[in-house]
C-alpha positions as CSV (number, residue, x, y, z in Angstrom):
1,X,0.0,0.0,0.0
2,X,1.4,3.3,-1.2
3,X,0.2,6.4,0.8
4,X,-2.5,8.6,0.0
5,X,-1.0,11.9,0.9
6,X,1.0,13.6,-2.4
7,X,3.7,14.6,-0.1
8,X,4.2,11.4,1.4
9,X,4.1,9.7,-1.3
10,X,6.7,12.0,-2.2
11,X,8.9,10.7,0.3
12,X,8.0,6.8,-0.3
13,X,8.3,6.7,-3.9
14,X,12.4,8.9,-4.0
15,X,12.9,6.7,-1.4
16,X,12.1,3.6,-3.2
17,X,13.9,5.0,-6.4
18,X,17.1,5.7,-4.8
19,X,17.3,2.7,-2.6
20,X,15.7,-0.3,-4.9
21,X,14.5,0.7,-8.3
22,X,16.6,2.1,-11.4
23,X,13.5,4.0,-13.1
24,X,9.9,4.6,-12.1
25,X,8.2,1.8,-14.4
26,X,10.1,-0.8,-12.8
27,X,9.0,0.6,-9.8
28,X,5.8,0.7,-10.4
29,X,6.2,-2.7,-12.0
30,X,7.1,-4.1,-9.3
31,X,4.7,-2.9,-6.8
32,X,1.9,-3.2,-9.5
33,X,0.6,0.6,-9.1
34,X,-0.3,2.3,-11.8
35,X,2.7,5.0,-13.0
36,X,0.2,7.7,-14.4
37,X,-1.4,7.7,-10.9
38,X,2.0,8.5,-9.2
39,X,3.1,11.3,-11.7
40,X,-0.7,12.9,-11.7
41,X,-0.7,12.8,-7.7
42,X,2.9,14.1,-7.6
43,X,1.9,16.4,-10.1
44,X,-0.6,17.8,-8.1
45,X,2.0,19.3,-5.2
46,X,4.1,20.5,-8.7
47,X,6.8,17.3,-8.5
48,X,7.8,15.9,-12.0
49,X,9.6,12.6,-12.8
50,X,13.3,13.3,-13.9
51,X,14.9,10.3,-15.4
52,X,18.4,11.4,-15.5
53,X,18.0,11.5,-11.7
54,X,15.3,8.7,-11.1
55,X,13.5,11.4,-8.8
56,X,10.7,13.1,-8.0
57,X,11.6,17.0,-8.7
C-alpha cells in the first residue's frame, strides 16, 4: 500500500527509487501501481519525474 497523501508519497516513492528501483516503471512494476497515478498525484504538489535522476523534482 502506497500512501495517500501527495507529499508522502513524495517521500515513499524517492525513497524507493534511490534505494531499490533504477527507473519509475520498474517501480511501479514491481509494486503493481499504476505510474500515471504516481506522476498525476505528484503532479498535483508540482513534483515531476526526472529520469536522468530517477527522482521526483
Amino acid at each position: 500500500m502506497i500512501p495517500k497523501d501527495p507529499v508522502m508519497l513524495l517521500s515513499y516513492v524517492n525513497l524507493k527509487l534511490r534505494d531499490f528501483y533504477g527507473s519509475l516503471q520498474s517501480l511501479c512494476e514491481d509494486l503493481d501501481i499504476s505510474e500515471g497515478e504516481i506522476t498525476q498525484k505528484l503532479a498535483s504538489i508540482d513534483y515531476h519525474y526526472d529520469k536522468e535522476r530517477n527522482q521526483f523534482v
